[in-house]
Backbone bond lengths (Angstrom), bond angles and torsions (degrees), N, CA, C in turn:
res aa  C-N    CA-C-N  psi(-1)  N-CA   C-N-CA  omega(-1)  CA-C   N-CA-C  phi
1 X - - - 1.470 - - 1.526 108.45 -
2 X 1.071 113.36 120.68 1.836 121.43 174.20 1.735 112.39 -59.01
3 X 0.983 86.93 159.66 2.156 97.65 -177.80 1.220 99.59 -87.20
4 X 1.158 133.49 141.01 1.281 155.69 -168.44 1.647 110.00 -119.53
5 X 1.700 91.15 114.37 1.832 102.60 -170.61 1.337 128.42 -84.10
6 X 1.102 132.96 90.66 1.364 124.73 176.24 1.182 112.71 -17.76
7 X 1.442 102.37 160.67 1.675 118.79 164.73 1.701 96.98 -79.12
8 X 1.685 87.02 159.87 1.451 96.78 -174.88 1.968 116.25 -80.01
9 X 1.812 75.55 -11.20 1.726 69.18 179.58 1.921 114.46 -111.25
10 X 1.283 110.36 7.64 1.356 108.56 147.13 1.480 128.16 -71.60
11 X 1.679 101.45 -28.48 1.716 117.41 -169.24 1.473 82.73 -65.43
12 X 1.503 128.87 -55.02 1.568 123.47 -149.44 1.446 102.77 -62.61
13 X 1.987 117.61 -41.03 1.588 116.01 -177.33 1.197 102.88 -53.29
14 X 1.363 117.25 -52.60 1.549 115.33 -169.10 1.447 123.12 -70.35
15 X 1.280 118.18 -2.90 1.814 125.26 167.28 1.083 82.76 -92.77
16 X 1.354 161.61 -82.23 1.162 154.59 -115.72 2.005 109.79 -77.73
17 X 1.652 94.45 -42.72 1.431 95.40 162.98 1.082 116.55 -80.74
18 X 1.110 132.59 2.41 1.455 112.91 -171.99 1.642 96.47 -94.92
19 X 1.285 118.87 -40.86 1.647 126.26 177.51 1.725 108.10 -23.62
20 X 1.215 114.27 139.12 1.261 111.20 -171.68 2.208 106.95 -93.42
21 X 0.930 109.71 142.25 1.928 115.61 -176.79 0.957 94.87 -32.89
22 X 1.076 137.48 136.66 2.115 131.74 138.21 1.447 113.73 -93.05
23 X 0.950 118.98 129.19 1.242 136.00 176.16 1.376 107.22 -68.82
24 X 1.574 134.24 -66.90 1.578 150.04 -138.33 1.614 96.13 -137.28
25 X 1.348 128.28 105.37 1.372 134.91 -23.10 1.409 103.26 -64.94
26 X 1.324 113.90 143.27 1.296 136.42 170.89 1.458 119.56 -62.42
27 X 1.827 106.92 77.00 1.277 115.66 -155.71 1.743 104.25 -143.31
28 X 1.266 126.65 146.08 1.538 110.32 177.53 1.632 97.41 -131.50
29 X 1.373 134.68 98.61 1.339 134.59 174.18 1.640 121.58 -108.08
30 X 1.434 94.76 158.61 1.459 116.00 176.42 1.633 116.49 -169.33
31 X 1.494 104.34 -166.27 1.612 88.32 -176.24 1.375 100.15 -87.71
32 X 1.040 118.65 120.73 1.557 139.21 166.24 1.356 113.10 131.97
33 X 1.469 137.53 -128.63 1.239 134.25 163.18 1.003 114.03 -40.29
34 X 2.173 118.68 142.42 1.674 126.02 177.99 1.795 80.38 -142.16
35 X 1.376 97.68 120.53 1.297 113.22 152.79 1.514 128.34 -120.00
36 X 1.395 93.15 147.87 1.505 91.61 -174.58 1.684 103.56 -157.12
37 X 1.334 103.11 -171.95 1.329 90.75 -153.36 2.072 87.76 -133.77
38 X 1.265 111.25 124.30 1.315 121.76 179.81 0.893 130.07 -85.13
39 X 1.406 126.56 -14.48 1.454 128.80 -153.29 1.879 103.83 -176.10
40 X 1.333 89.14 149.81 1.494 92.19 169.40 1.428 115.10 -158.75
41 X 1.511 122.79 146.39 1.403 120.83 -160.49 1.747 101.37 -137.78
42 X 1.003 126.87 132.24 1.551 115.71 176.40 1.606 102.92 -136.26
43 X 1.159 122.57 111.99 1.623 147.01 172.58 1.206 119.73 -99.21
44 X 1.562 123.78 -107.51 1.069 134.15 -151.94 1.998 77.07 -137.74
45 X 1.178 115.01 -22.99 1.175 108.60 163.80 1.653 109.69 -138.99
46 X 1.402 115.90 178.80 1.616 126.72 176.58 1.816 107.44 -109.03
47 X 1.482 99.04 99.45 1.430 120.44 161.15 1.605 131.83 -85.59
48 X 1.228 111.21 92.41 1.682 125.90 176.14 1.385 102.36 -84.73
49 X 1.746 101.21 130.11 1.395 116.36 177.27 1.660 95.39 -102.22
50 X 1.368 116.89 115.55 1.660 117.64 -169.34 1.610 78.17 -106.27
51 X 1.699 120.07 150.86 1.437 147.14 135.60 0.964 111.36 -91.84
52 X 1.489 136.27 117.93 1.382 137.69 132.93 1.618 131.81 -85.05
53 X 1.348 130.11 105.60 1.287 138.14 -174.99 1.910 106.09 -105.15
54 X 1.529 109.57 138.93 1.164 114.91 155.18 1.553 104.97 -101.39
55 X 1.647 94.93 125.23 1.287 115.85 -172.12 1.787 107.61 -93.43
56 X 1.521 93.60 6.89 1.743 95.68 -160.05 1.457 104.09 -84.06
57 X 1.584 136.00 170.50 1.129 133.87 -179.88 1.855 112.77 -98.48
58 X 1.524 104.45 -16.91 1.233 112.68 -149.63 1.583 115.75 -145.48
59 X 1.557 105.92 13.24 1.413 139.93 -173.43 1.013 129.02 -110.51
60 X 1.362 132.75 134.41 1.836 118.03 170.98 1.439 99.27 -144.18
61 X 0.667 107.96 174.33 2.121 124.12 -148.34 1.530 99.11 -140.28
62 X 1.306 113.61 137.94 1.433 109.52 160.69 1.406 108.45 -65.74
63 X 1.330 128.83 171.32 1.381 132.87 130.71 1.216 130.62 -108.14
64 X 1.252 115.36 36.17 1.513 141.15 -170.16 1.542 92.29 -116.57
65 X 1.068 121.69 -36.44 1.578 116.13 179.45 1.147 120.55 -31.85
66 X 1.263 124.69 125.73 1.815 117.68 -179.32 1.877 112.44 -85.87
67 X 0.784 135.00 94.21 1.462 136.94 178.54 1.359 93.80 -72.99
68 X 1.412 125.32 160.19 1.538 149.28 -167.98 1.667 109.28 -130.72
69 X 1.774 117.88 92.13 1.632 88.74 -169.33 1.573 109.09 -111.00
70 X 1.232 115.99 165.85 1.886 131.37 -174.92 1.403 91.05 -129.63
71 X 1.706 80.81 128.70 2.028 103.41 168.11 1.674 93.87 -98.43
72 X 1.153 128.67 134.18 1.661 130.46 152.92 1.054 104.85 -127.40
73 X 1.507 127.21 168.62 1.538 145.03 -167.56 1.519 89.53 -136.66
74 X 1.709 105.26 175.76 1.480 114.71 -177.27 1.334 107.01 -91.82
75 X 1.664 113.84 22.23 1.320 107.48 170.54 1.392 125.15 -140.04
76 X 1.617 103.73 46.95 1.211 143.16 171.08 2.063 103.24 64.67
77 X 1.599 112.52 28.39 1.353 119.87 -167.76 1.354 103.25 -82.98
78 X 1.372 124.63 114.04 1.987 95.44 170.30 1.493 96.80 -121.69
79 X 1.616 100.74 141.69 1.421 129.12 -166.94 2.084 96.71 -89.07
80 X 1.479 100.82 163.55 1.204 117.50 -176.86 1.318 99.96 -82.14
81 X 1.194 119.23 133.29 1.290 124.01 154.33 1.487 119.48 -82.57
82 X 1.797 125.46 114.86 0.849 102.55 -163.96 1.641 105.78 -114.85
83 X 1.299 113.82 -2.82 1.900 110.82 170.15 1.434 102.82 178.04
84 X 1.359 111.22 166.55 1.619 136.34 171.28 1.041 123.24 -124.48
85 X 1.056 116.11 134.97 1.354 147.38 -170.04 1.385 131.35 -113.09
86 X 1.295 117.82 121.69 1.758 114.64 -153.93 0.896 114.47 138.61
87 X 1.512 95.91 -167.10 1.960 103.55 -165.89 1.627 91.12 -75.49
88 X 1.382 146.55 34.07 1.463 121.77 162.63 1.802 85.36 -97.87
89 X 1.045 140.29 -17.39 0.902 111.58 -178.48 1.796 134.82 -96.89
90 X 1.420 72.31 0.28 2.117 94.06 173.41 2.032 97.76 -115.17
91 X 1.670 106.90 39.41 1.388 84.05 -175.08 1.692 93.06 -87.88
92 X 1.497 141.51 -10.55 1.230 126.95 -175.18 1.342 98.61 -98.43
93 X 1.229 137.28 71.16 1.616 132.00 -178.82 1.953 72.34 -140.86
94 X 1.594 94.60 147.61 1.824 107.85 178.08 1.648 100.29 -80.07
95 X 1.544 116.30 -15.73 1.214 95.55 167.94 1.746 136.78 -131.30
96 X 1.305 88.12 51.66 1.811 117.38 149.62 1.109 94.79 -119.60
97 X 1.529 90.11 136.64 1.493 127.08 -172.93 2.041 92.54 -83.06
98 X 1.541 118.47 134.67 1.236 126.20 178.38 1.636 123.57 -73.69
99 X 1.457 107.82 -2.52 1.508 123.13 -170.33 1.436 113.50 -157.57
100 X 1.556 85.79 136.16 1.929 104.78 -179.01 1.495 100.26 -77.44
101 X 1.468 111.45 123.38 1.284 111.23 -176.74 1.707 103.21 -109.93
102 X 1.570 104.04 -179.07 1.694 88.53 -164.45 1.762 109.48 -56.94
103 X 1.243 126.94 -171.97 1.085 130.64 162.69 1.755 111.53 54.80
104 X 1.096 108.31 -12.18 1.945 102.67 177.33 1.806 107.88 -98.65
105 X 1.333 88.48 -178.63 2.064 91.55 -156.07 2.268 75.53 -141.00
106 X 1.883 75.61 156.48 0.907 84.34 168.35 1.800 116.67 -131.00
107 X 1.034 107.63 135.89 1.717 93.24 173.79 1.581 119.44 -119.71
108 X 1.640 94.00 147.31 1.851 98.80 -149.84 1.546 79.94 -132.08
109 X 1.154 125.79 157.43 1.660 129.05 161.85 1.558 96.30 -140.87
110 X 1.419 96.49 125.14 1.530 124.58 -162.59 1.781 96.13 -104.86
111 X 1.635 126.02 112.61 1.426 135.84 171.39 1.522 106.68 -92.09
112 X 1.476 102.34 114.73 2.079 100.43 177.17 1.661 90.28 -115.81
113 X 1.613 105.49 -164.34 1.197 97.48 163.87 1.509 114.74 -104.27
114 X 1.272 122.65 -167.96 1.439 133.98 -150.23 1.634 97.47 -84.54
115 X 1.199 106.05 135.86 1.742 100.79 165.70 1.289 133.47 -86.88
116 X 1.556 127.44 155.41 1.366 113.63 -152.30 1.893 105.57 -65.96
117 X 1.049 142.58 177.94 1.424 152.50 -171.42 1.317 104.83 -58.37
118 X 1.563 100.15 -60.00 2.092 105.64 -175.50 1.400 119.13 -68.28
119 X 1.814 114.53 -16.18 1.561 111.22 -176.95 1.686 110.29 -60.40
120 X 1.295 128.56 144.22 1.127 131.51 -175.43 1.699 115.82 -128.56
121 X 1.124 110.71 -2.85 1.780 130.42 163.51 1.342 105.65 -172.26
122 X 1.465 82.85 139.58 1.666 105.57 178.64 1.492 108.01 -113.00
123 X 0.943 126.06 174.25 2.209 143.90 -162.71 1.850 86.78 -145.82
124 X 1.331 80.15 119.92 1.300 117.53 150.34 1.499 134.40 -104.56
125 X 1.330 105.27 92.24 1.686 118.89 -177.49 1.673 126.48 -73.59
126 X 0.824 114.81 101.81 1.680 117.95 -178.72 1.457 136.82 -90.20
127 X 1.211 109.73 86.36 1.583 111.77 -164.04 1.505 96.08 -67.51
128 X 1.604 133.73 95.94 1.374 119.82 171.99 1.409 130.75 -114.41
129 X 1.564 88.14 33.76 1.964 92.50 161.54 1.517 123.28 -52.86
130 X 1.028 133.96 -29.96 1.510 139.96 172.28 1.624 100.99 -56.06
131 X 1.149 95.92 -31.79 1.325 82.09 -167.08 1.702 124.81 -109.25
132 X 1.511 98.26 13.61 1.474 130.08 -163.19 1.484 139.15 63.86
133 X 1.778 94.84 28.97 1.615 94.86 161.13 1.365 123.54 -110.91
134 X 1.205 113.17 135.97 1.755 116.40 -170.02 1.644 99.04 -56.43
135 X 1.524 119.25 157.76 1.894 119.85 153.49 1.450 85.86 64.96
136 X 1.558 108.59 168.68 1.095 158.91 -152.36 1.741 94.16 -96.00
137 X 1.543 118.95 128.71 1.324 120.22 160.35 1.283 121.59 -84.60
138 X 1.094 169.79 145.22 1.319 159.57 174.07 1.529 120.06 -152.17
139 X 1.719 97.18 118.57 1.547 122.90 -172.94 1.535 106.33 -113.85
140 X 1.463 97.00 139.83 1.502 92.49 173.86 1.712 106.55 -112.63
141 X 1.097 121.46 174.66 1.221 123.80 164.32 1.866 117.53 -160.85
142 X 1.329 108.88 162.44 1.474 107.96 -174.88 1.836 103.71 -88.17
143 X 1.107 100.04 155.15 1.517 117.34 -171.40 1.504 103.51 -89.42
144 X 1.464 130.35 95.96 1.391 117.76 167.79 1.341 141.76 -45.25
145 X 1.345 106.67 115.77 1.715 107.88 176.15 1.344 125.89 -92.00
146 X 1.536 97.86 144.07 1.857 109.54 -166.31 1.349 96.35 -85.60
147 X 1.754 121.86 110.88 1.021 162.44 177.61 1.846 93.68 -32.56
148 X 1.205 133.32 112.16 2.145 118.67 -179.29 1.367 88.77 -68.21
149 X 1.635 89.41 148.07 1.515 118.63 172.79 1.418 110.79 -113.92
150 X 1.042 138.22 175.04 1.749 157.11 170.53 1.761 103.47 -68.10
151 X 1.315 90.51 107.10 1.389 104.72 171.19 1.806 109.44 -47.05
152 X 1.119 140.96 94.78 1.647 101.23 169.76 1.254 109.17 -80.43
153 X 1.510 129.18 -10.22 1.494 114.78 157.54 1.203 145.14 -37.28
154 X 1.575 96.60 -35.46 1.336 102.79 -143.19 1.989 86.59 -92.97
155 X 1.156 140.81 110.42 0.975 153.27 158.04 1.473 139.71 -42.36
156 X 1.296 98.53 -18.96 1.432 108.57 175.89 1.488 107.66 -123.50
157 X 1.334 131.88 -59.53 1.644 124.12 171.09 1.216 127.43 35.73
158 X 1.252 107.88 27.26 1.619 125.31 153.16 2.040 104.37 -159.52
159 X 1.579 90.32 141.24 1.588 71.33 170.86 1.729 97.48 -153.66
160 X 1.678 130.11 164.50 0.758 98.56 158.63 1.730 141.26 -120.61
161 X 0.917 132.14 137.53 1.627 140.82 -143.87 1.686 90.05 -62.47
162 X 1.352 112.52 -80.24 1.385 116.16 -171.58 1.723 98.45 -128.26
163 X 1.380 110.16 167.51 1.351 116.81 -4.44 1.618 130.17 -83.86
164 X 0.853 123.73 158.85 1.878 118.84 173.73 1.816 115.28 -25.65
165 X 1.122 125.86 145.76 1.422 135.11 130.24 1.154 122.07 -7.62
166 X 1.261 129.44 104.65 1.648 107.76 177.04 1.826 121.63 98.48
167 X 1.479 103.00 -17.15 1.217 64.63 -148.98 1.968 100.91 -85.41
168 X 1.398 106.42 -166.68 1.475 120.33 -147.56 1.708 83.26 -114.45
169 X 1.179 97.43 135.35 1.870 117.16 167.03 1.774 105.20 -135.40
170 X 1.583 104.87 155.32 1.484 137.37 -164.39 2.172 81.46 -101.40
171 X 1.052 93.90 131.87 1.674 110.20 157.33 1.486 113.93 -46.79
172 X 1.210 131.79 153.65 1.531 95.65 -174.75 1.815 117.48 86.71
173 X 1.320 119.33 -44.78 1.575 136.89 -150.68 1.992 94.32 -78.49
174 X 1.204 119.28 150.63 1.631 121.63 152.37 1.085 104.38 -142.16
175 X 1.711 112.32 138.97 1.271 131.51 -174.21 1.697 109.68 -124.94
176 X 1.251 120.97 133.78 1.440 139.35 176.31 1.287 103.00 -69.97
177 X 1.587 118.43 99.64 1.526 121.13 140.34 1.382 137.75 -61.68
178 X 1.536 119.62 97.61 1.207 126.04 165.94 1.350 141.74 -61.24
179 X 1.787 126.34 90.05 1.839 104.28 -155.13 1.725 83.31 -107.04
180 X 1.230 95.19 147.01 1.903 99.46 159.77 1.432 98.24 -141.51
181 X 1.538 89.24 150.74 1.984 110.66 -165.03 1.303 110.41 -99.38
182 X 1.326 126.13 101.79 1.475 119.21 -169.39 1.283 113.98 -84.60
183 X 1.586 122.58 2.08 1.144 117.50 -163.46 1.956 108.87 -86.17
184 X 1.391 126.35 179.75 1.665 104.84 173.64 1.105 120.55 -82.55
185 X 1.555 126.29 -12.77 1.434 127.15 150.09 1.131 135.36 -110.89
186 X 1.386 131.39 174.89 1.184 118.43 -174.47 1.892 119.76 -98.21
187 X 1.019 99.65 128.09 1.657 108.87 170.36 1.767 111.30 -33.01
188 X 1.294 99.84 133.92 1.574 105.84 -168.64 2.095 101.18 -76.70
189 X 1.743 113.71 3.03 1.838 106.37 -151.61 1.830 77.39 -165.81
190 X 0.907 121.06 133.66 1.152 107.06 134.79 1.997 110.25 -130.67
191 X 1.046 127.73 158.73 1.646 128.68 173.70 1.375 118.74 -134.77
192 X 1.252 118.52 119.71 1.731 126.68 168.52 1.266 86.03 -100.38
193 X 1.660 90.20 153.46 1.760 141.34 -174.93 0.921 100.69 -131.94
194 X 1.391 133.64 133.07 1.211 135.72 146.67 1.490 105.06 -170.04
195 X 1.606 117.92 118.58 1.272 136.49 168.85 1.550 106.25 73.96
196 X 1.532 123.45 -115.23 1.607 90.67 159.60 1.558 113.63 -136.92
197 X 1.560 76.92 69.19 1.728 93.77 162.37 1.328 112.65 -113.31
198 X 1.538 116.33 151.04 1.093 138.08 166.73 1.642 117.71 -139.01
199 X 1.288 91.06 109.19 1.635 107.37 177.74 1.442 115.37 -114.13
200 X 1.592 95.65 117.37 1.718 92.61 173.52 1.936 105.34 -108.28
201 X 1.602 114.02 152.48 1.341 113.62 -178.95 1.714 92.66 -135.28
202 X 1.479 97.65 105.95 1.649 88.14 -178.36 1.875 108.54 -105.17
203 X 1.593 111.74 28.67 1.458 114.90 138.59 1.576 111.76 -144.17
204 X 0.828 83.39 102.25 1.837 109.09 -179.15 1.719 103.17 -76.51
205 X 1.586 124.11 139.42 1.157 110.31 157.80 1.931 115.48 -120.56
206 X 1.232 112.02 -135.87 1.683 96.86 -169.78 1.743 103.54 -82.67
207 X 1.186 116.58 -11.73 1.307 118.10 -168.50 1.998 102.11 -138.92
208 X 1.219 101.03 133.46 1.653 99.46 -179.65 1.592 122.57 -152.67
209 X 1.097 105.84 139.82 1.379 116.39 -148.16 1.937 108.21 -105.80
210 X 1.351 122.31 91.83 1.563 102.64 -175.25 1.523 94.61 -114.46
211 X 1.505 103.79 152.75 1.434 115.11 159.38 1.633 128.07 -112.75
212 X 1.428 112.53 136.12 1.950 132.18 -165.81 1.306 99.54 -131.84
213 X 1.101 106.91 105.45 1.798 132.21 151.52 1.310 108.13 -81.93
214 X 1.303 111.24 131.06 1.300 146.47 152.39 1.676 116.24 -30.91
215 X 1.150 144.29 89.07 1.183 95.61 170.38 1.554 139.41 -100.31
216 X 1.285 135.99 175.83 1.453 126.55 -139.74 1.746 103.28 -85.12
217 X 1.396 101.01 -12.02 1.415 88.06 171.85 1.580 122.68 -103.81
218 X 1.472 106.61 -2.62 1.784 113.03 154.94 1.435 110.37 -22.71
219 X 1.432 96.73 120.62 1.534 110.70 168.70 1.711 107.91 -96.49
220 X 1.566 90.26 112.69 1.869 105.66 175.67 1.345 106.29 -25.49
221 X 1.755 97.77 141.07 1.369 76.36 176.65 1.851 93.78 164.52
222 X 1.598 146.30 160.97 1.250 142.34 -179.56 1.468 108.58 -91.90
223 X 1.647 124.50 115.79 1.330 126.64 -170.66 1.613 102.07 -129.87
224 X 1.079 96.03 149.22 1.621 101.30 176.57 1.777 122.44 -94.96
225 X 1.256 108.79 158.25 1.838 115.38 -171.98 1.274 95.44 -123.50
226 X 1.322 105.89 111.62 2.289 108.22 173.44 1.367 91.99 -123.96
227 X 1.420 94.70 147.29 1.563 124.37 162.36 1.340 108.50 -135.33
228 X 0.992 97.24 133.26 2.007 128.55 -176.06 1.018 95.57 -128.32
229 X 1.657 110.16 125.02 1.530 139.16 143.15 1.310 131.81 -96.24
230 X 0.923 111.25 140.32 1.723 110.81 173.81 1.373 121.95 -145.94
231 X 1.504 102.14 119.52 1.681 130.54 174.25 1.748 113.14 -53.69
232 X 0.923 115.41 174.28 1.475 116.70 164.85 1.941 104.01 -140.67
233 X 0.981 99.42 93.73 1.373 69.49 -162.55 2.089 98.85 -127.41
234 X 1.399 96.75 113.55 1.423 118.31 -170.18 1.555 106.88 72.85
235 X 1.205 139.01 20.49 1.270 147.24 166.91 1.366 104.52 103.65
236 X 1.172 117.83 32.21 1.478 117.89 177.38 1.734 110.48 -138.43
237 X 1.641 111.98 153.11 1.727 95.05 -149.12 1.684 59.19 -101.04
238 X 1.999 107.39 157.60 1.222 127.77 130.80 1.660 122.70 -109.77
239 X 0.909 129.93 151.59 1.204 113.55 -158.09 1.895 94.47 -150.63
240 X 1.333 116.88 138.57 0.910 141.64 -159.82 1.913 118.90 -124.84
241 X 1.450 126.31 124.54 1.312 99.31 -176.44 1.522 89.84 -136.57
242 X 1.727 106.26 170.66 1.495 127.17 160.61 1.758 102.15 -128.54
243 X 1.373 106.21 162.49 1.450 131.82 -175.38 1.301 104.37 -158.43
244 X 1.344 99.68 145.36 1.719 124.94 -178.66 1.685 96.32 -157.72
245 X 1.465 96.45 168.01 1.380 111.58 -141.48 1.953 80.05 -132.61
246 X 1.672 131.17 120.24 1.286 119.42 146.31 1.919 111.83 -141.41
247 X 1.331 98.67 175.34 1.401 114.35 -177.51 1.379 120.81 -86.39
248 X 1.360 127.59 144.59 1.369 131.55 139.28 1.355 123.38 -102.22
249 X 1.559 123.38 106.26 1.689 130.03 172.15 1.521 98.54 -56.53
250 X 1.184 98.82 166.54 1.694 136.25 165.93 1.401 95.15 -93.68
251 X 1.879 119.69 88.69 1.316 99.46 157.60 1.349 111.98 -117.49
252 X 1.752 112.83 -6.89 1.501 101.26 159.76 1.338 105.45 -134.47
253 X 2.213 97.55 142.83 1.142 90.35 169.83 1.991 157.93 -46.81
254 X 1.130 125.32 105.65 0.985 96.42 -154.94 1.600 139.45 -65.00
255 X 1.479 107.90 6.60 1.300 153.04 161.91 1.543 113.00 -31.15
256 X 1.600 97.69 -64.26 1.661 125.29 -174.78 1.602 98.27 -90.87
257 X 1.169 134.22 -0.96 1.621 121.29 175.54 1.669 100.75 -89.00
């Protein structure tokens, strides 16, 4: 019995399924239709900018085809799809053309709802029998994150950890200043004062470490420790401070120094 040859355009469905998902660019190809996904917007809802191109030389596609689409997350969540957007909706106007011809693209913007806060990629499922591809297409893409901004609430957004209130140092003595930045970004400067130091750190991170020696001819006595930060935020400084209050004893005369 002889082998029996497929058509050339089942061979193409069946390369096309066989192609494995790509994740990065967010694209699913083979010979004929390549979709992929350009853009992504997440608001009050989740907006996918889908491309569809016929990549074929000798092919044309409705665009009347009804595709079927699924939002999922990596935590088995799937969102509502709630409309599309595009040429399906100017397909009865005389001037959209009714068919993807070789070499043309189509662009559709797909509205689901919003994904929960912690999802970090979502799957895009493509039922595209309407449009003559066998199985499910499936694109993934990363979930955009809203860049932290400058609390102006937050009122304090600098503080400092150690050392304590109060406490008592020897002439001679150095103590580790601890600053941490509570704010969601980091201060473009921050500067400790204390006695006659001046320390500037113009890359600060969430936790920061300075060191203040005493020096031996400090006259005993109650001095203050400030740290000033400063934001930049839209070309304007906000600026944020902490203060603490410590001692220098009389433990050597200053007579004998």
């Amino acid at each position: 019995m002889g082998h029996m040859k497929l058509p050339s355009f089942l061979f193409s469905l069946f390369f096309l399924l066989w192609q494995a998902p790509l994740v990065f660019p967010q694209s699913f190809s083979g010979e004929g239709l390549v979709f992929s996904i350009e853009g992504i917007s997440v608001t009050t809802q989740t907006e996918l900018s889908l491309l569809v191109t016929n990549k074929t030389e000798t092919r044309k596609y409705s665009r009347d085809g009804v595709m079927r689409y699924r939002l999922m997350d990596e935590f088995g969540n799937e969102y509502r799809f709630l409309r599309e957007e595009g040429a399906r909706q100017a397909r009865h106007e005389p001037s959209v053309p009714q068919s993807l011809y070789p070499g043309e693209s189509d662009q559709k913007k797909l509205l689901f709802e919003r994904p929960v806060p912690k999802s970090r990629e979502l799957t895009l499922l493509i039922d595209a029998k309407g449009a003559g591809v066998d199985g499910d297409v499936r694109l993934s893409v990363a979930v955009p994150q809203e860049a932290p901004r400058f609390d102006p609430d937050d009122e304090g957004g600098v503080s400092i950890v150690q050392p304590l209130e109060g406490i008592v140092l020897e002439r001679g003595e150095g103590m580790t200043v601890k600053v941490r930045i509570t704010q969601p970004v980091l201060p473009k400067k921050i500067v400790v004062l204390a006695l006659d130091h001046t320390l500037e750190d113009v890359s600060p991170g969430n936790d920061n470490l300075y060191d203040i020696n005493v020096p031996l001819e400090q006259a005993p006595g109650r001095y203050s420790l400030s740290v000033v930060a400063d934001w930049d935020v839209g070309g304007d400084i906000e600026t944020r401070s902490a203060t603490l209050s410590f001692y220098v004893k009389d433990n050597i005369p200053l007579e004998i120094l």
